[in-house]
N, C-alpha and C positions, 0 to 999 in steps of 0.2 A: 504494500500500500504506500502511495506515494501522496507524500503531506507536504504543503507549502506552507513557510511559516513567515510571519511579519512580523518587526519590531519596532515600534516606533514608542517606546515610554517616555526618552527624555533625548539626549542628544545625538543618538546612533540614529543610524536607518540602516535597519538588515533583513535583506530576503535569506531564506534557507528551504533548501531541498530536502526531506530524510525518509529513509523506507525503511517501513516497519520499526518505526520510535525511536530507531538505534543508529544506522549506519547515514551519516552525515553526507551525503553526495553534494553541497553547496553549500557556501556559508556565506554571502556577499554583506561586507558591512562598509559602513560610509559613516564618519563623524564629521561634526561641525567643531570638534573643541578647540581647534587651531583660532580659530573665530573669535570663543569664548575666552579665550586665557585674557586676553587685553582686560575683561570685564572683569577677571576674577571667580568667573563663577559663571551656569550657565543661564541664559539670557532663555525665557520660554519664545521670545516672537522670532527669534532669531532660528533656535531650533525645529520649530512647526516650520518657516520657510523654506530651509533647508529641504526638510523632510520633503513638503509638497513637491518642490523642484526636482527632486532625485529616485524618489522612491520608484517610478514607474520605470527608469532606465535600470537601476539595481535589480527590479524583478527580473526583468527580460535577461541580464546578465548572469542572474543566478539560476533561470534552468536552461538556459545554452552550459551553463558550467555544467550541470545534472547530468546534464545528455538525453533530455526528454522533452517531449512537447508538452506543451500548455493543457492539449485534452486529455494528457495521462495525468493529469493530476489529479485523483481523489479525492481530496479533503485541502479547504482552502482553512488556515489559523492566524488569527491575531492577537500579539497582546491589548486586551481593553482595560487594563487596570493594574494597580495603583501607578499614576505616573503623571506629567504633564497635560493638562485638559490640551490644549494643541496640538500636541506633538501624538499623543492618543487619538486625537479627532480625523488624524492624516490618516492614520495606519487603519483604523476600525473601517472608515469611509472606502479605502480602496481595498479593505476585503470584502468588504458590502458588495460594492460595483462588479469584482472579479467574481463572485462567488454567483452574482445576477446572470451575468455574464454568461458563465461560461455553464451554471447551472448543479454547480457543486457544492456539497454541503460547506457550511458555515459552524467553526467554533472558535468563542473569546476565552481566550486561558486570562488565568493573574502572572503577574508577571515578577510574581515572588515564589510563586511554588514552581516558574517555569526555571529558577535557577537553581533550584532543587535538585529536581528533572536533570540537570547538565551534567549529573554524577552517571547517569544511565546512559550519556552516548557514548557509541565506538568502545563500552565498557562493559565488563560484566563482574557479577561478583558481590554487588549490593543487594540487601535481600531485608524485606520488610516484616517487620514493620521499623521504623527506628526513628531517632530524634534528629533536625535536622536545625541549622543553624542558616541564615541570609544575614550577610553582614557587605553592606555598601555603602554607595553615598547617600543614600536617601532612605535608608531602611535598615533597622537591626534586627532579626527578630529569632526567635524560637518557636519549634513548631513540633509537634509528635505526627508521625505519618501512620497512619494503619494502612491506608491503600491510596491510590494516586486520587482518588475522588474523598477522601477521609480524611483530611489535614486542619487538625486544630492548631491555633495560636494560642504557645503558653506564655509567650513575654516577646515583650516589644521593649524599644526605646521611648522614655518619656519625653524626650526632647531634642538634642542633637543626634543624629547616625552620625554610629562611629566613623563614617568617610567624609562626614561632613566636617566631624570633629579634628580629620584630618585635616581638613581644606584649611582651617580655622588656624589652626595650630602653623601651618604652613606659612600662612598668611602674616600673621602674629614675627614670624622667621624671617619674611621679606625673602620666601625661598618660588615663590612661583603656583601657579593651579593647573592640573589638578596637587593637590598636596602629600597624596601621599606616594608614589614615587621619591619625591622629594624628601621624606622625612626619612622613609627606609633608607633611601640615598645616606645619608646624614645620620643615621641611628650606627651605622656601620663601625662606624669611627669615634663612639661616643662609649661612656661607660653608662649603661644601664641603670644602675645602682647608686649615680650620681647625688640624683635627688629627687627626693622621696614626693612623687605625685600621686593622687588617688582620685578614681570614680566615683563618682557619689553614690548614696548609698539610695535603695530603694525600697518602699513598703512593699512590693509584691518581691519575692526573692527571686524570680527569672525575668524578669525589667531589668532595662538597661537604662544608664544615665551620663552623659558624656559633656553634660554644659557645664559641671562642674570645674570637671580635669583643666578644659578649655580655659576658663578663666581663672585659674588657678596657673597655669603657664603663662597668661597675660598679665599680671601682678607681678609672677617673676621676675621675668623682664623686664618691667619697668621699673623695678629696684635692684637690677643689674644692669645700667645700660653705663656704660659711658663717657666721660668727653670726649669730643674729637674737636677741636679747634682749629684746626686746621681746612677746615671746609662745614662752617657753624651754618649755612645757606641750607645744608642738606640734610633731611631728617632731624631736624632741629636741633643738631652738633652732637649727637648721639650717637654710638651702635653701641652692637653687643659684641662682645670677644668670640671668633671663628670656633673657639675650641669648647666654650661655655656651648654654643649653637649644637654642638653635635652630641653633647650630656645632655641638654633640653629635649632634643630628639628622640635621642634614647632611651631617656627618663618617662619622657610621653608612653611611647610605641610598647614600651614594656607593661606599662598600667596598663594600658589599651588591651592590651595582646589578653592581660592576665586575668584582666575581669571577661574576657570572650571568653576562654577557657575555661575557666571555673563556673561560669552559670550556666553552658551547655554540659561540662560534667554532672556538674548538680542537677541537671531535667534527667540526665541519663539513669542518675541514681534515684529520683526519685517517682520516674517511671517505670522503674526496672527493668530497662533498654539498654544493652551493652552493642549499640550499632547506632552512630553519630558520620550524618551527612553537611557536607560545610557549601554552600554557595555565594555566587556575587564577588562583586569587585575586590572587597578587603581581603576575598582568600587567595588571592594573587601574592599576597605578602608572604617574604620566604619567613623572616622571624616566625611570622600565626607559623606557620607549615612548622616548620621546627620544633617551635614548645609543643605544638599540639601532640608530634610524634612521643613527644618522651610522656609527656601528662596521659595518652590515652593507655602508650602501652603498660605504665606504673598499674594503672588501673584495669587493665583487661577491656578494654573498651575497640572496640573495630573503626575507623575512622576513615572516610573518604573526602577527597580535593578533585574538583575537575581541573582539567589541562587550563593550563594558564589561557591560555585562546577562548576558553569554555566561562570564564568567571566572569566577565565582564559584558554589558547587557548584547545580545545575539540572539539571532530568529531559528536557533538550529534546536535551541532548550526550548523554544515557544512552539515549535513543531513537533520535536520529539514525545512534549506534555501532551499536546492535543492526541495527538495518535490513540496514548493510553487512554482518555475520557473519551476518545468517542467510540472505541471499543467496549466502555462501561455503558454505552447509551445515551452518552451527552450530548446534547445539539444546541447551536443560537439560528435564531432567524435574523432576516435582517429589520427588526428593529434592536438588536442587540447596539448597548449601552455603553457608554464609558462608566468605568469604578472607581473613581479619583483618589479613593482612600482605603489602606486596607482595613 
């Protein structure tokens, strides 16, 4: 079965090809972030433009790459949810059209469970039910899986995602956006153990909390920055010492890392789930990868990362998810919706 996936949440635009949920034949992606860096961050009108401009040449690209025609498709997928109402409005609207079109079913995945999903391409070996972690720019969360259509949320972020809390932090450094490349960059060469940063703490114990950290590295800095006299025009005669920067980083990424770790330990143990799935952008970070390995294996706990290519948002986890649900019976029409929020 041959499923075509579409992603448009926030600043990608990616067609994907996959047969039978699993074996990835296309993955076309296209970002605007080259755009966004100027801004800092990404710009929603700017990304939906993009989007509309591009997405119909990326289709066509992505099943010439496939090696199949348009009427061997299947099943048409989109992400409809949680993501930028815009940038959502582009991707849902031209699965509407195509799926009129061409007269093939229609289904909206979410677009948190579809990086779940990303552990299942091109892979095998994962086996459910288990608990499962999304950690990006926009979203932290914890989830228990019993089956691909059966995924409770047991904890979310109360307010920063941890990638946000990157961006932040980065920013805070005057190191560049996106932020976290940058910080790992920077965490390399820094002692960990420096100084003592912490997450804030939460009434529900699998919530996340990341505004704390955030401005608790903003205070630091502003009570270690400085004179430079020598050019008092610029950042207002201030910096901070290159070698303090890369303890800040490290200092950060390590809280970071450790409250990810520990509050998906802790759903594991107190579901009595010894099999923990990680997806989305932050699990690109080799540090997460690392602790994770010695923390699971201490504990007997089974642990999977999709391919670095696979963590970051991609229409091949929004195809591969749909395949499974519409094998369960899942269908959207075209009145099917945007989900702004999980």
């Amino acid at each position: 079965m041959y499923v075509l996936g579409i992603e448009t949440s926030c600043d990608e635009t990616s067609v994907s090809v996959v047969r039978d949920g699993r074996q990835v034949l296309s993955n076309k992606i296209s970002s605007s972030l080259k755009i966004h860096k100027k801004y800092g961050g990404v710009v929603p009108e700017i990304a939906s433009r993009m989007q509309l401009e591009s997405l119909s040449e990326i289709s066509d690209a992505s099943i010439r790459e496939a090696g199949i025609k348009l009427k061997k498709i299947d099943l048409i997928s989109v992400t409809s949810g949680p993501g930028l109402a815009g940038s959502l409005l582009v991707g849902v609207s031209f699965a509407k059209a195509l799926s009129l079109v061409t007269g093939k079913p229609l289904i909206g995945v979410n677009h948190l469970h579809s990086h779940i999903y990303a552990n299942f391409l091109n892979a095998k070996g994962v086996r459910l039910p288990f608990i499962a972690l999304v950690v990006s720019g926009g979203h932290t969360s914890l989830f228990r899986v019993r089956d691909f259509d059966k995924i409770e949320t047991l904890g979310a972020t109360r307010d920063d995602a941890c990638g946000e809390a990157f961006d932040k932090v980065a920013k805070i450094l005057s190191l560049g956006y996106p932020g976290g490349p940058f910080i790992e960059r920077l965490a390399k060469k820094g002692n960990p153990k420096k100084i003592r940063f912490n997450c804030s703490g939460t009434r529900q114990p699998l919530d996340f909390s990341f505004s704390g950290i955030k401005t608790a590295v903003l205070y630091y800095v502003k009570n270690h920055l400085s004179h430079r006299p020598s050019c008092p025009e610029r950042s207002r005669g201030t910096t901070i010492d290159h070698r303090l920067k890369y303890d800040i980083a490290a200092s950060f990424q390590e809280s970071v890392v450790d409250a990810l770790i520990d509050k998906s330990l802790l759903a594991c143990r107190l579901k009595k789930i010894n099999r923990l799935v990680i997806g989305g952008g932050v699990a690109a970070n080799n540090r997460l990868r690392v602790k994770f390995h010695a923390a699971a294996k201490e504990r007997a706990i089974n642990y999977y990362f999709p391919p670095g290519e696979l963590c970051t948002d991609n229409a091949a986890m929004v195809a591969g998810f749909a395949y499974r649900l519409f094998r369960k019976g899942h269908r959207s029409d075209l009145y099917l919706d945007m989900q702004l929020a999980q």
